[in-house]
N, C-alpha and C positions, 0 to 999 in steps of 0.2 A: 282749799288745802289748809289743815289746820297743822303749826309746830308744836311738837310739844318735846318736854323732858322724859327720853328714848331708855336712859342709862346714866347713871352715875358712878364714879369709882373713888375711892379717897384713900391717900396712903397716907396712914396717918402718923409716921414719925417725921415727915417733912412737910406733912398738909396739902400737899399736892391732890390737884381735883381734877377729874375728866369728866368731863357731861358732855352726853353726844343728845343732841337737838335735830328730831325728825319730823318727818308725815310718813312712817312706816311705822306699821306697831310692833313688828319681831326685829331681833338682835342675836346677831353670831360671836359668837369668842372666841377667838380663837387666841392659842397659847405657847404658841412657836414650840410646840412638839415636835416639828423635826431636825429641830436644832441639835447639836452633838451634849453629853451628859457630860456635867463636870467632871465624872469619874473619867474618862475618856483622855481629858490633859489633852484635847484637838480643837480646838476654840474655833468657831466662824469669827475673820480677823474682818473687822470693815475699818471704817474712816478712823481715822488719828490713831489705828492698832487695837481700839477696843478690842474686847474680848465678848463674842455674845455665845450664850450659853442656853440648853434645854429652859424653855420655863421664864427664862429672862427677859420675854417681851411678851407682850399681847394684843390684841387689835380687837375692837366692838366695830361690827358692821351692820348699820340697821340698813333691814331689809322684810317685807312681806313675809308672813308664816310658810313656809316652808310647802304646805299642801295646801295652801289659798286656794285654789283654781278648783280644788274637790270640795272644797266644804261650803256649807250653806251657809254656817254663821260670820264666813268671813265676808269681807267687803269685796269686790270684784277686782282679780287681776289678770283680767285678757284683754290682750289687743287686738282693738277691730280692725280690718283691714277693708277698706272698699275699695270694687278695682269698677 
């Protein structure tokens, strides 16, 4: 199993870095769409009252190409079972 650098993100008015480190070669984004619109003035309230908002988060999830299993050029993702 080899790790390597998956993903990186950089916001660059505060420098903050996200580097996700895998052994899967595909990554999901996802973008907290079904969060409420600021237009909306209904905030999802969590810890200490934040306010979280459409768009105001997002999550990298590495994981295998999506149709692994069908194609030839990808690496093998089934699991054998022997009974």
């Amino acid at each position: 199993m080899v790790i390597y650098l998956n993903s990186r993100v950089e916001e660059t008015q505060s420098g903050r870095v996200l580097e996700v480190l895998s052994d899967q070669p595909g990554v999901q984004f996802y973008t907290a769409n079904f969060l409420p619109n600021p237009s909306e003035n209904n905030p999802i309230i969590g810890k200490n009252k934040v306010k979280y908002w459409k768009h105001g988060a997002f999550c990298l999830e590495a994981q295998n190409y999506p149709n692994a299993i069908n194609q030839v050029f990808c690496n093998s993702n089934s699991i054998h079972i022997f009974l």
